[in-house]
C-alpha positions as CSV (number, residue, x, y, z in Angstrom):
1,X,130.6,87.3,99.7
2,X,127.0,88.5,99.3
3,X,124.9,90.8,98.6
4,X,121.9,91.9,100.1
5,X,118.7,94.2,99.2
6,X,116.3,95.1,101.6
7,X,113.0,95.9,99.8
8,X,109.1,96.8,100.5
9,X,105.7,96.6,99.0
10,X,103.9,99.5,98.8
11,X,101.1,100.7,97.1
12,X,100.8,101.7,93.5
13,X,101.3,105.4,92.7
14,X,98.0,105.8,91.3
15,X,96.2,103.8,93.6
16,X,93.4,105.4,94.9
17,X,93.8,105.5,98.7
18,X,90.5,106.0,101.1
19,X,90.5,106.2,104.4
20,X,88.2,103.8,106.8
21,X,85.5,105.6,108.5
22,X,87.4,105.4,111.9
23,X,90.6,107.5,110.8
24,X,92.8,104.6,112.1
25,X,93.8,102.7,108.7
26,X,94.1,103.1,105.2
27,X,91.5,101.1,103.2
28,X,93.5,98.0,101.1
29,X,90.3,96.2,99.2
30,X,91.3,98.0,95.7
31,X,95.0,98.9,96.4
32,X,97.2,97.1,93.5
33,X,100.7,96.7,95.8
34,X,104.0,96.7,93.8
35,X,107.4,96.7,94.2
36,X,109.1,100.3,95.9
37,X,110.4,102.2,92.7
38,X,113.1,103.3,94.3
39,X,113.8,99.5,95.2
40,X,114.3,98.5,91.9
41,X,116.9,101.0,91.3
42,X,118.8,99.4,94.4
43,X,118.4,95.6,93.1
44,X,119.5,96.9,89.5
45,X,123.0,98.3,90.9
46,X,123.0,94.9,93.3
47,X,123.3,93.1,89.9
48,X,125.9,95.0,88.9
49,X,128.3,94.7,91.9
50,X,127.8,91.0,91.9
51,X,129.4,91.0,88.9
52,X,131.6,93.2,89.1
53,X,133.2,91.8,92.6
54,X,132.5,88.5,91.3
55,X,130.0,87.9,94.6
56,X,128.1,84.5,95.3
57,X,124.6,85.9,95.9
58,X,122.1,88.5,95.4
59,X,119.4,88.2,98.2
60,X,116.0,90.1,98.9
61,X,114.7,90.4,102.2
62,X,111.6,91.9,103.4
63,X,109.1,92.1,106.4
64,X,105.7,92.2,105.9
65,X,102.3,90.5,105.6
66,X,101.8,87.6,103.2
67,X,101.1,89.6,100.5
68,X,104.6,91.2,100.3
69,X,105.7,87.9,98.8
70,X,104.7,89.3,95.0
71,X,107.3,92.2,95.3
72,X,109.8,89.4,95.9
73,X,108.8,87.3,93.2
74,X,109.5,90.9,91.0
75,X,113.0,91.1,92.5
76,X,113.1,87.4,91.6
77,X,112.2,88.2,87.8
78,X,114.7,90.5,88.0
79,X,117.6,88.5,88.7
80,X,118.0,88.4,92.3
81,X,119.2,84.5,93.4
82,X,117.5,84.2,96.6
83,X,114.3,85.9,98.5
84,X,113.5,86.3,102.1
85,X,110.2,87.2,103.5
86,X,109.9,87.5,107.0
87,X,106.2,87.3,107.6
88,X,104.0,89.3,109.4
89,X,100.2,89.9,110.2
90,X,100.7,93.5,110.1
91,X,102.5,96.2,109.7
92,X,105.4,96.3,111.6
93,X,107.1,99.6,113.2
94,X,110.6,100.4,112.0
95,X,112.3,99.3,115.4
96,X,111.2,95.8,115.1
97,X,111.5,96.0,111.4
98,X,114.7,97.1,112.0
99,X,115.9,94.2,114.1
100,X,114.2,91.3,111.6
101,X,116.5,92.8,108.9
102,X,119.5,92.6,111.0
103,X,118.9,89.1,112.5
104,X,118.0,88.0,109.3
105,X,121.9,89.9,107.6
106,X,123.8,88.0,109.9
107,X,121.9,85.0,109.4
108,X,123.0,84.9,105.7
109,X,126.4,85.7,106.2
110,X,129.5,87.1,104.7
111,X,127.1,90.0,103.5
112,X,129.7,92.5,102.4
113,X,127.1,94.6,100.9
114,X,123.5,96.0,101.9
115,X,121.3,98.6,99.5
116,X,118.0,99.8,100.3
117,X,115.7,102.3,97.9
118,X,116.3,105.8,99.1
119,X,112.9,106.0,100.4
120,X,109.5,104.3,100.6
121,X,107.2,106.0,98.3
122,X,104.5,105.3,101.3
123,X,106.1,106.0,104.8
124,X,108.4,108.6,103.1
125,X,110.4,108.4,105.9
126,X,114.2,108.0,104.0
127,X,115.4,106.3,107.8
128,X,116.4,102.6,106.9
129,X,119.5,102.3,105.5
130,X,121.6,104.6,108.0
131,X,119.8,103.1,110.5
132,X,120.1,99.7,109.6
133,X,123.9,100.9,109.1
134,X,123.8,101.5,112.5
135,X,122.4,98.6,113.8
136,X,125.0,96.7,111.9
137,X,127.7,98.4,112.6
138,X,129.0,99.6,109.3
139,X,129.3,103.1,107.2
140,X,126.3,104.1,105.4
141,X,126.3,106.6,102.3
142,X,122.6,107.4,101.1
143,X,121.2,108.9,98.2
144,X,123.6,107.6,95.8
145,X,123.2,109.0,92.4
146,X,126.2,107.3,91.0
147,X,128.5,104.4,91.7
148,X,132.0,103.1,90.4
149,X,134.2,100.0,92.1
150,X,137.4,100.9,92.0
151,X,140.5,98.8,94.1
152,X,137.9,97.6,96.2
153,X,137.0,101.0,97.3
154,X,133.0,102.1,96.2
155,X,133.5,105.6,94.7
156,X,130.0,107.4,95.0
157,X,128.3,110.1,94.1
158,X,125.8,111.4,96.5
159,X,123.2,113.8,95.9
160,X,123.2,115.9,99.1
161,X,120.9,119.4,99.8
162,X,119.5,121.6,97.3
163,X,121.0,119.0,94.5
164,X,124.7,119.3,95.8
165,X,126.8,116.8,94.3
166,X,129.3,114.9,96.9
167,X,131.8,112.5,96.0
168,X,132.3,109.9,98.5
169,X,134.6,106.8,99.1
170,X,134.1,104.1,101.6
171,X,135.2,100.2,101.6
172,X,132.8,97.4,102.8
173,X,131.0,96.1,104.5
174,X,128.4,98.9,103.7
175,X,125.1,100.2,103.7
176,X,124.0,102.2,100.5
177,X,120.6,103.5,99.5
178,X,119.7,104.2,95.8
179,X,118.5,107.4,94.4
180,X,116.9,108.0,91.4
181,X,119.4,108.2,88.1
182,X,121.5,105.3,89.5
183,X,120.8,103.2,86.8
184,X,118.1,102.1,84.8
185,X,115.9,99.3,86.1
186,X,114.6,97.2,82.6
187,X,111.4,95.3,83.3
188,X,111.6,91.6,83.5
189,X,110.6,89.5,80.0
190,X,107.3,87.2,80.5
191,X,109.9,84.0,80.8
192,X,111.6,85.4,83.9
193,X,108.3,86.1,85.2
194,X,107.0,82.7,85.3
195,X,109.9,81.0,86.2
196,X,110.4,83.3,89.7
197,X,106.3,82.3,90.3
198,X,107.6,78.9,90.7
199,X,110.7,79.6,92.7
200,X,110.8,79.1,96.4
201,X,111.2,82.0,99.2
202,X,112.4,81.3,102.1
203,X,109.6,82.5,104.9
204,X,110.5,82.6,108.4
205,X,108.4,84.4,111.0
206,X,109.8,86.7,114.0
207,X,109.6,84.3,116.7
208,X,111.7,81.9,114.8
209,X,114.4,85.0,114.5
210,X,113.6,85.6,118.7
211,X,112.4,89.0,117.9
212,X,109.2,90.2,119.0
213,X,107.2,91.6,116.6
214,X,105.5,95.1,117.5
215,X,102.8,96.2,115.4
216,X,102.5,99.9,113.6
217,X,100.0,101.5,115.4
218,X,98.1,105.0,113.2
219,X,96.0,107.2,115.9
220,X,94.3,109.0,113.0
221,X,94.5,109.2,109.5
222,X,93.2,112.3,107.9
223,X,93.3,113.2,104.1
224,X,94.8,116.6,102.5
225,X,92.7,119.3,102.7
226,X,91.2,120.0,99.3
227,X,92.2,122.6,97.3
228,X,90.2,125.4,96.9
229,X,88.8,126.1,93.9
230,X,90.3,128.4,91.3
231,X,89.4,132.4,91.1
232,X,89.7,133.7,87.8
233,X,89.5,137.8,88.0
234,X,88.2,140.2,85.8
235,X,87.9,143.6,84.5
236,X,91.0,146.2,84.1
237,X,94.2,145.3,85.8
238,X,93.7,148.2,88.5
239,X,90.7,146.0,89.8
240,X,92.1,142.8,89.4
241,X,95.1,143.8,91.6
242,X,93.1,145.2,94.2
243,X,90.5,142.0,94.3
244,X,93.6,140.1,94.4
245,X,94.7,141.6,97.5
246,X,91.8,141.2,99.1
247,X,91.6,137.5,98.5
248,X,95.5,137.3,99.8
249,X,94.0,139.0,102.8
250,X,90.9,137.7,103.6
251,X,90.3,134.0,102.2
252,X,94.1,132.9,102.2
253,X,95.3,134.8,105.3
254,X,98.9,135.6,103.2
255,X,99.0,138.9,104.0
């Protein structure tokens, strides 16, 4: 059997992001792109189940432009066996996105097993592994705080609203997305760095899956509002409760 991670590139957490002067796309001259954090925590616990089910392969896929091939390399460095990179020339929406990682699944084969991060720490959208579970065909349990192979049967722990914890079993094939707490993701040593620079990925574009590609397409982009600045009030705390009031009232509209 195999194993499969679906992964992304997104931009570092303290990248500074600035908009172009059109309000259509985010500017990427100075962005420093890495690996989805919550990624890693999905390729960590792929690891694991290879060897705990004794599987043949650990493979990363993702869709994106060219430069998407470095957060491969990292999944590479981290132990993964094989990388897929379905190229693009720009962003793809998440129904074509969607379909490339599906071809691409049963293109592999005998993939028992598929984990995605939780979320990406860009789109923040959380859609992609029960809908990619759908596509499929196959259950889907998200969020997964916890995980223990037992009998063949993946007992999880899922962290569901307001921090509820729900205990789950399911048998494969299956979809499963990682939260944070799953494990702990170790950084790769400078030797397994260098050596997944020189290993090969296997690049394939979306015509040669007979998909057609459809672009992501932003109307406007607009930054958060900034925050106002802060009020500090003075004299006794008669007047500092009434001033507050009015500031509630009048400036913040709250009451």
């Amino acid at each position: 059997m195999n194993i499969v991670v679906c992964i992304k590139q997104v931009p570092d957490t303290e990248a500074k992001i600035q908009i172009s002067s059109d309000q259509t796309h985010i500017s990427t001259d100075s962005i420093k792109w890495i690996l989805n954090p919550y990624d890693e925590f999905a390729v960590t616990e792929a690891l694991k189940i290879k060897q705990e089910l004794g599987a043949q392969k650990v493979i990363a896929i993702t869709v994106g432009q060219d430069r998407a091939k470095e957060a491969l390399r990292r999944t590479l460095a981290m132990g993964v066996d094989e990388a897929h990179h379905i190229v693009t020339t720009g962003d793809p929406d998440l129904s074509s996105t969607l379909s490339a990682l599906t071809a691409e699944i049963k293109n592999i084969g005998d993939v028992q097993v598929v984990l995605t991060g939780k979320i990406a720490i860009d789109t923040q959208q959380g859609v992609l592994a029960p809908m990619l579970a759908s596509k499929l065909g196959w259950q889907c349990i998200s969020n997964l705080t916890s995980l223990e192979i037992k009998d063949s049967h993946f007992h999880c722990t899922q962290e569901g609203d307001a921090s509820v914890q729900n205990k789950l079993k399911a048998s494969a094939p299956l979809v499963l997305s990682a939260n944070k707490g799953l494990n702990n993701p170790k950084a790769p040593n400078l030797p397994s760095i260098m050596k997944a620079k020189k290993k090969p990925l296997n690049q394939k574009n979306f015509s040669e899956l007979g998909i057609e590609f459809s672009p992501l397409k932003f109307i406007e982009i607009k930054p958060p509002k900034l925050k106002p600045p802060v009020q500090m009030l003075e004299g006794d705390i008669n007047s500092q409760a009434k001033k507050l009031v009015e500031l509630l009232r009048n400036e913040s509209k709250v009451i």
